[in-house]
VMD Tcl script that draws the C-alpha trace (Angstrom):
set ca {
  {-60.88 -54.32 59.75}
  {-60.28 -57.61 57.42}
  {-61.88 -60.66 58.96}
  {-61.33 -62.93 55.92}
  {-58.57 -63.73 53.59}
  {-59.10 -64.86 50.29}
  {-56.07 -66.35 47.63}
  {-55.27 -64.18 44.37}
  {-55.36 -66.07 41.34}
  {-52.73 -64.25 39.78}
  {-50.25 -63.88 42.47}
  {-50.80 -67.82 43.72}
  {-48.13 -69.75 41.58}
  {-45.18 -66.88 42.84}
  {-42.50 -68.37 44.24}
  {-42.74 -67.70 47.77}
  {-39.70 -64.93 48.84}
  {-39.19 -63.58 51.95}
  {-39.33 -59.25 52.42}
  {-36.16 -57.78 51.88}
  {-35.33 -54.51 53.78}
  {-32.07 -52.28 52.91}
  {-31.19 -49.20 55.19}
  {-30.28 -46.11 54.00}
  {-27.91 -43.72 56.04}
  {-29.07 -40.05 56.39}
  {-28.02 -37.49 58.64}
  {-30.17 -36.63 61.47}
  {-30.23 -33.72 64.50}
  {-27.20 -32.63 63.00}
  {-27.24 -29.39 65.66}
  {-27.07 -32.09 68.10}
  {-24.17 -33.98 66.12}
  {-22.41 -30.75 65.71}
  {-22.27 -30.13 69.32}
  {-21.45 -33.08 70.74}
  {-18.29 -32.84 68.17}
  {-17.24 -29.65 69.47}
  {-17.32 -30.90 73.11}
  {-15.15 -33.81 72.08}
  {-13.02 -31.72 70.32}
  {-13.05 -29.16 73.20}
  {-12.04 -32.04 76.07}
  {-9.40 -33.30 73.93}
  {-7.93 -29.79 74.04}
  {-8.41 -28.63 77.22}
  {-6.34 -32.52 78.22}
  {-3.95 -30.91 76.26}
  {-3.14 -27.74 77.43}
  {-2.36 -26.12 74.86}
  {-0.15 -22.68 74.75}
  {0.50 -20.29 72.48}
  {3.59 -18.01 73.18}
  {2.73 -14.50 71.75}
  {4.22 -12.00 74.85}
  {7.05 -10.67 74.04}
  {9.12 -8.35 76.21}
  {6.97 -7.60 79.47}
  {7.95 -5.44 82.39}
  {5.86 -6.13 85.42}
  {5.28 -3.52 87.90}
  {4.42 -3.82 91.24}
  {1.37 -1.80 92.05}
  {2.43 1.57 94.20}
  {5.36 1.84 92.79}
  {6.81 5.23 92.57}
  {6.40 6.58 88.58}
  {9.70 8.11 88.08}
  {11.29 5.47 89.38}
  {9.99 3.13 87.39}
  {10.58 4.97 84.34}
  {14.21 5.55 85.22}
  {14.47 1.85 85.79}
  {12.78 0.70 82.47}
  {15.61 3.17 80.82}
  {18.79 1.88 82.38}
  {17.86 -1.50 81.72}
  {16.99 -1.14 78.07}
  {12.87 -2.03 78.26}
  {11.52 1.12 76.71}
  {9.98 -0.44 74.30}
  {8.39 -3.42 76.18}
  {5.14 -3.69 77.43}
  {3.57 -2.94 81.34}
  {1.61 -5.05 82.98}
  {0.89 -3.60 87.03}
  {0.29 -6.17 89.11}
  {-0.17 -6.86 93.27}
  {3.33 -6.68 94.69}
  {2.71 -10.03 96.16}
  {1.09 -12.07 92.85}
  {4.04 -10.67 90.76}
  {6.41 -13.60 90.92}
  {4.01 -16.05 91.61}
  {1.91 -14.52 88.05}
  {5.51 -14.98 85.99}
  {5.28 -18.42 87.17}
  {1.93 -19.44 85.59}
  {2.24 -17.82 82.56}
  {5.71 -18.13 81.56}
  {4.55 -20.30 78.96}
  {2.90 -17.77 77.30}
  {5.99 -16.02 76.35}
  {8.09 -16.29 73.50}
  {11.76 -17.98 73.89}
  {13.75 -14.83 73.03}
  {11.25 -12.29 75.41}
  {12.79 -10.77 78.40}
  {10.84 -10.21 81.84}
  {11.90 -7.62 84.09}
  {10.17 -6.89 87.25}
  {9.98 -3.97 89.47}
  {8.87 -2.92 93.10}
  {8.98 -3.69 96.71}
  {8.32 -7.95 95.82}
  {8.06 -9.29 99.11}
  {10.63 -11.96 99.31}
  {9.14 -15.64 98.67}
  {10.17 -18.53 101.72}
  {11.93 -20.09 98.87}
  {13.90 -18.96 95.81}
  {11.23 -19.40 92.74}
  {12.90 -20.68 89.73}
  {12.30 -20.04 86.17}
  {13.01 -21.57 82.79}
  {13.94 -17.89 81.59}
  {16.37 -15.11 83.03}
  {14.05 -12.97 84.83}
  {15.55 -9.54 86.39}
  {14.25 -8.30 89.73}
  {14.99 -4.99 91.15}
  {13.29 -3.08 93.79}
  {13.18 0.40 95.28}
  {15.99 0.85 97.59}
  {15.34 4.07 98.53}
  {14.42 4.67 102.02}
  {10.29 4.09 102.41}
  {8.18 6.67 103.82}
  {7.15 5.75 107.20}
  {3.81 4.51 107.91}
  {0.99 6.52 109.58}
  {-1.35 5.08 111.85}
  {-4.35 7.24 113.15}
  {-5.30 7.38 116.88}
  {-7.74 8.86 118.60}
  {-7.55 9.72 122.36}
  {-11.04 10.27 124.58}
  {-8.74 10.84 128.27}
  {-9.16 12.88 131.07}
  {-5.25 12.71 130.55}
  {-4.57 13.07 127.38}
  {-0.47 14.44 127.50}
  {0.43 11.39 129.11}
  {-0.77 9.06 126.61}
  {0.12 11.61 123.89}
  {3.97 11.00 125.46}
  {3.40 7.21 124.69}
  {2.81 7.60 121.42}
  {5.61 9.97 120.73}
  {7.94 7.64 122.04}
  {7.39 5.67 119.16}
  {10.57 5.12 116.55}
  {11.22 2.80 113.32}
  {9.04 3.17 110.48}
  {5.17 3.72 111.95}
  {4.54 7.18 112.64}
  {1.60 8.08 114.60}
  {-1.19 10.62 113.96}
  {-3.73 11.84 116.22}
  {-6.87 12.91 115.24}
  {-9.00 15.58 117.06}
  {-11.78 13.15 115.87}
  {-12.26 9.60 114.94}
  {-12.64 9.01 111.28}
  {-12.26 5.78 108.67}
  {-8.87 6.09 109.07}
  {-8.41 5.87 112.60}
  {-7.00 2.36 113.18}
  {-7.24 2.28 117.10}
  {-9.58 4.56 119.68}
  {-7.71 5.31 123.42}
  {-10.95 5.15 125.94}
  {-9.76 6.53 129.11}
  {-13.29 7.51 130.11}
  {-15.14 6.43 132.65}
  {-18.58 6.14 130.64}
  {-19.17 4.08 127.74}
  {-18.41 5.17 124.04}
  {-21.26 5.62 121.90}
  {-22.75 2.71 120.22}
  {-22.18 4.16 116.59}
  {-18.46 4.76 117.30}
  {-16.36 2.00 115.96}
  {-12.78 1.36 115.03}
  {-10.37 -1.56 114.52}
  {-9.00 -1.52 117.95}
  {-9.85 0.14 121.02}
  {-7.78 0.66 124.23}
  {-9.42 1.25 127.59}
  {-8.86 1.31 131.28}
  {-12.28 0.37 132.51}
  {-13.47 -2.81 131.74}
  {-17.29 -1.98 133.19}
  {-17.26 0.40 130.22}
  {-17.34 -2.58 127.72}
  {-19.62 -5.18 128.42}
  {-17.74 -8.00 126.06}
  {-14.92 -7.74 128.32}
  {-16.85 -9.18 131.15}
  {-15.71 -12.81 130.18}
  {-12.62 -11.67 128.39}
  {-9.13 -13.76 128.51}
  {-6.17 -11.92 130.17}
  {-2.44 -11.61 128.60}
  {0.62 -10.73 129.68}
  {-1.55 -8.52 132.06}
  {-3.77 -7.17 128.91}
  {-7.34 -8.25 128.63}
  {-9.04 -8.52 125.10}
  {-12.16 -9.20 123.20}
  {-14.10 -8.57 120.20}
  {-17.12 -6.65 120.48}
  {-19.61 -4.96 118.03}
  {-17.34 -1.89 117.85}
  {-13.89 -3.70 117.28}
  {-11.36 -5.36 119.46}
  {-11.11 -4.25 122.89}
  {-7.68 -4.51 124.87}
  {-8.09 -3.28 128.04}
  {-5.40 -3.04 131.47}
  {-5.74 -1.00 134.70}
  {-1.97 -0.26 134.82}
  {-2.30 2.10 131.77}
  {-1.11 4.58 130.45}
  {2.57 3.22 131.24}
  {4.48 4.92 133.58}
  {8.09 3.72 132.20}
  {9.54 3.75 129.69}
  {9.62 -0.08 129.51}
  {5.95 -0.58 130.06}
  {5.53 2.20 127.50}
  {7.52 -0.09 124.69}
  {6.04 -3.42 125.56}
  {3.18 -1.88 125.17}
  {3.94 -0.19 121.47}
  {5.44 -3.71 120.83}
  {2.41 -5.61 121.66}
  {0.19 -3.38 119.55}
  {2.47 -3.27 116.18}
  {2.98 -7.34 116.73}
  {-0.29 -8.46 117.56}
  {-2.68 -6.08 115.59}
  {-0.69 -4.70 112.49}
  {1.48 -7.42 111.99}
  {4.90 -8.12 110.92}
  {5.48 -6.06 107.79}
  {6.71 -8.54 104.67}
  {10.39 -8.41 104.36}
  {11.34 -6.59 100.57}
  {13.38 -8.97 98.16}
  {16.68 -7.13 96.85}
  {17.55 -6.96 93.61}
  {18.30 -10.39 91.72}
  {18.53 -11.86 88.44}
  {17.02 -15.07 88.08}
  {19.19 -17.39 85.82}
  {17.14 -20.03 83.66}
  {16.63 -23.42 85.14}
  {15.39 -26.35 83.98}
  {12.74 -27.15 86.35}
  {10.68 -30.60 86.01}
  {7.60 -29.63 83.94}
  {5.40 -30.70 86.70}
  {6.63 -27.70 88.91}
  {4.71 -25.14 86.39}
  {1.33 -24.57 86.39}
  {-1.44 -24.63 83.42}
  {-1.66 -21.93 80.67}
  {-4.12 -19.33 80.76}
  {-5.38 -21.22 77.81}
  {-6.98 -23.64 79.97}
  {-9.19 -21.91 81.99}
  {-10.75 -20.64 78.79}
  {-11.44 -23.97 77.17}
  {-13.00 -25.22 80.86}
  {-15.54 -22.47 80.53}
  {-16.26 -23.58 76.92}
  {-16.64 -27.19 78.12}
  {-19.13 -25.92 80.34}
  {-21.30 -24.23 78.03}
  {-20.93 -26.80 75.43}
  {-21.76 -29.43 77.80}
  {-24.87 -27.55 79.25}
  {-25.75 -26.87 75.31}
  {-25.63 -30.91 74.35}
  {-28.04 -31.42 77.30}
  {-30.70 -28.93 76.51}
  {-30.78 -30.02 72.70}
  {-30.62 -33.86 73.93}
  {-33.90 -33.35 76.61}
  {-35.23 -31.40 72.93}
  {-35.06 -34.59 70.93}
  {-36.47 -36.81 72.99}
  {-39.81 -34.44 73.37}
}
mol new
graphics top color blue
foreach p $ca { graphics top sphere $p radius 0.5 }
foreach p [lrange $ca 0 end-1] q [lrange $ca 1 end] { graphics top cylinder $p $q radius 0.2 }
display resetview
């Protein structure tokens, strides 16, 4: 260490000047640079939206659709060439909707199936063609299982059933059997389960021991499914018998979706607002992630 100063001869009659200091620019963590760029760049973009159109002609198919129907239909209406894209029955016109950007102004769009029919008409700013299978459906199948000491009776119940569920018994329960008749004094087996169960002895299922009542039916859900249970069963009129077959295909299978005929949707010119993103989007969102997780980890790097 210098305790003591002493004057140079030679440097003593200098003028005295003040240190002069000049910066020079140079690039530094230029990783770090690089990324932060490409997040900038990649916000900017994804604030955009942009969209590409590159689909051309597209036939969407409604998933289930018969083959040869679908074929034939693809014919008639001149789409042999265009390309398939199967999707759920019930995303189809919905799907159209988000990515109609994506296709170019002179593609076509023709859609086929059993669409359920949307609460309101959707609108498009292309013609989009719509046609669905008006051939008479199959009727549905729903498996039953009966454990009775009188089985014909309730088999006559379920024959009485008309319109378009059809009902199967099965000499045993398996994983299709939607709904289990327990007319049997003892209680089913613990590892025997289904989606719906139909008894006339409440003691039988312990969950129904605080169960709500109605329109004279008990219920409640149980470890092996929903339990609807009623001392007046099985029905012995015929208008007992359809309440009852009424009840069951309103309350536990549901209305079925009612099938949209065939239309052609004209262009319209929709507020912009009323469309949703591109497909684009969702894309550069993921990159922002990973570019923004990437800036952090080489930012925390610097600083060590």
């Amino acid at each position: 260490m210098q305790v003591k100063a002493e004057p140079l001869a030679s440097a003593r009659f200098l003028p005295r000047t003040e240190p002069r200091q000049m910066r020079v620019w140079r690039w530094s963590d230029v990783l770090l640079l690089i990324v932060r760029c490409l997040l900038l760049a990649c916000a900017i973009a994804w604030l955009a939206d942009p969209v590409f159109p590159w689909r051309g002609d597209t036939v969407v198919v409604a998933e289930g659709s018969d083959a040869r129907w679908v074929e034939r239909e693809v014919q008639a209406a001149g789409y042999g060439a265009a390309a398939r894209l199967p999707l759920p029955a019930h995303e189809a016109l919905a799907w159209i909707r988000l990515h109609e950007r994506e296709f170019r102004p002179e593609a076509r769009l023709l859609v086929l199936g059993d669409i359920p029919m949307p609460a309101t008409l959707p609108q498009f700013r292309r013609p989009v063609l719509l046609r669905t299978d008006t051939r008479p459906a199959p009727p549905a199948e729903a498996h039953v299982a009966i454990f009775s000491t009188r089985p014909p009776e309730w088999r006559r119940l379920f024959a009485a059933l008309d319109g378009p569920l059809r009902v199967v018994i099965d000499a045993k329960p398996g994983p299709n059997t939607e709904l289990i008749v327990w007319d049997l004094p003892d209680a089913p087996p613990a590892t025997l389960r289904a989606p719906l169960w139909w008894t006339t002895d409440t003691a039988a299922f312990t969950e129904l021991a605080r169960s709500k009542a109605v329109a004279g039916i008990r219920y409640a859900d149980g470890p092996r499914g929903r339990v609807w249970a009623s001392t007046a069963w099985p029905p012995g009129d015929p208008a007992a018998a359809r309440t009852l077959l009424d009840t069951w295909r309103e309350l536990h299978a549901g209305p079925a979706p009612y099938t949209a005929p065939p239309l052609d949707f004209a262009a319209t010119k929709a507020p912009a607002r009323a469309y949703a993103n591109g497909a684009l989007r969702e894309f550069l969102l993921w990159g922002l992630l990973a570019l923004f997780a990437l800036e952090r980890i080489l930012a925390h790097a610097r600083r060590r």
